[in-house]
N, C-alpha and C positions, 0 to 999 in steps of 0.2 A: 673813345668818347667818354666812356664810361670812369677811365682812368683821368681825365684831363676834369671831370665834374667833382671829382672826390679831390683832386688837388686844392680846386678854390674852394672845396668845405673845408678843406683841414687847413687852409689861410685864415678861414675865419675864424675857427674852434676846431682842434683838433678831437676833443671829445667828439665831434661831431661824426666822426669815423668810426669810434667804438659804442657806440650809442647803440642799445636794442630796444628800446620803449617805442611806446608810437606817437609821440609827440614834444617834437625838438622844441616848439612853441612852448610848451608847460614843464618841458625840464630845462627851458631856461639857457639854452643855446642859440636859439635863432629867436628873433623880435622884428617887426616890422619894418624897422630903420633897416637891421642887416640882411632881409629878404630884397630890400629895395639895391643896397650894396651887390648882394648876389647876382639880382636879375642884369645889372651893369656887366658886371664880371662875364656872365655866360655870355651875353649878345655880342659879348667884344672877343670873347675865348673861340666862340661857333660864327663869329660873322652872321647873326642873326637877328629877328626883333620880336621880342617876346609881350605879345599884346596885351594891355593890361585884363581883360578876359583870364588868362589865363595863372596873375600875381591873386590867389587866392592861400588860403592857407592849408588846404585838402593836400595842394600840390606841394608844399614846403613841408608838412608833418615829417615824412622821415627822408633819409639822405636816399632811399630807392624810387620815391616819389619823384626826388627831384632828377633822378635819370631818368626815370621815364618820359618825366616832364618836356625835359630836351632833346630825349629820343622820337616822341611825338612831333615836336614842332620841327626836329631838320628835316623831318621825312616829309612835310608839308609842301 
């Protein structure tokens, strides 16, 4: 799962892979449009539906966020 989430980030920006800061939003890799891009990407990668509840930006800061993010919701 984990391997299949880090595919569509390094689609988007492969910096988005080597990144160690805490906020892909302020270093300018992820922006609202491409979170909206994303949450598309995952729903259709996991056969899922990711409720807008949870398109916040807590969840998108860094690429470990956003596994969790979908590790939460399949377990749902």
């Amino acid at each position: 799962m984990e391997e299949k989430v880090l595919e569509l980030l390094k689609e988007i920006d492969e910096e988005i892979l080597i990144f160690e800061g805490e906020n892909l939003f302020e270093a300018g890799l992820l922006d609202s449009f491409l979170v909206i891009d994303l949450v598309a990407e995952l729903e259709e990668a996991f056969d899922m539906e990711i409720d807008a509840k949870y398109v916040l930006e807590e969840n998108f800061k860094t690429k470990e966020n956003i596994v969790e993010l979908v590790k939460k919701i399949v377990r749902q």
